[in-house]
C-alpha positions in Angstrom: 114.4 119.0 87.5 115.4 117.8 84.4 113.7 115.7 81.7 116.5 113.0 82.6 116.1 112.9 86.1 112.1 112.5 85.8 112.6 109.3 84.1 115.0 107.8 86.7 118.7 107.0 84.9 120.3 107.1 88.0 117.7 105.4 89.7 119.3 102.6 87.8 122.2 103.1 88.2 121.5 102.2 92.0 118.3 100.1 92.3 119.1 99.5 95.7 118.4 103.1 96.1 115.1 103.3 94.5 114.2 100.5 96.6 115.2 102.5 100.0 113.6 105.2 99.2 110.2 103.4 97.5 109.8 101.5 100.6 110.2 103.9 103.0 108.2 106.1 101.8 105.1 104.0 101.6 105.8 103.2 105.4 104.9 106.9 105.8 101.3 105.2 105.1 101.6 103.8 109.1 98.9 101.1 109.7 97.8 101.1 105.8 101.9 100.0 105.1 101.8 97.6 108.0 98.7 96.1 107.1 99.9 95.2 103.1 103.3 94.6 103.6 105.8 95.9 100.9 106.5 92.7 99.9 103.0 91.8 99.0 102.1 94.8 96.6 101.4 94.5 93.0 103.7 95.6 90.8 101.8 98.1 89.5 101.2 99.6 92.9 105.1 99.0 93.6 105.5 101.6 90.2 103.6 104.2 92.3 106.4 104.4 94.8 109.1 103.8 92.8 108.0 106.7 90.3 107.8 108.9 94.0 110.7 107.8 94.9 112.4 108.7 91.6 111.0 112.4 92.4 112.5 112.7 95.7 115.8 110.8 94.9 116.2 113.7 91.5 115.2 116.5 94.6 117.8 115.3 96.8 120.5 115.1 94.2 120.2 118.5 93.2 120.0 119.6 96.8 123.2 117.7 97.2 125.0 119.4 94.3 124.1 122.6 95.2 125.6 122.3 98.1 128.4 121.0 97.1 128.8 123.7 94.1 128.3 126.5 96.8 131.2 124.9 99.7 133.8 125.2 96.9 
């Protein structure tokens, strides 16, 4: 991973993404996520996921151009 992919540029380029990805995985919490709703979390406890969901979102990129770099 790079350093530029830890800090999430192309999570803005598509916030829309980050969201997706935030939000779903703090529904991985089952009763904990239903029980505080997304939509009532802090937004310091929103940062948590976001900054997760930047992790995952820089994994699956490079996941995605690798595979891409090796069908050519």
């Amino acid at each position: 991973m790079t350093a530029e992919s830890e800090t999430g540029p192309d999570a803005a380029a598509d916030p829309d993404r980050r969201e997706r990805y935030a939000t779903a995985l703090y529904a991985t919490l089952g009763f904990s996520a239903e029980r505080h709703p997304w939509a009532t979390l802090s937004p310091a406890r929103r940062e948590v996921w976001y900054t997760r969901a930047d992790a995952v979102i820089a994994v699956a990129d490079e996941e995605i151009a690798e595979a891409l770099r090796t069908s050519r």
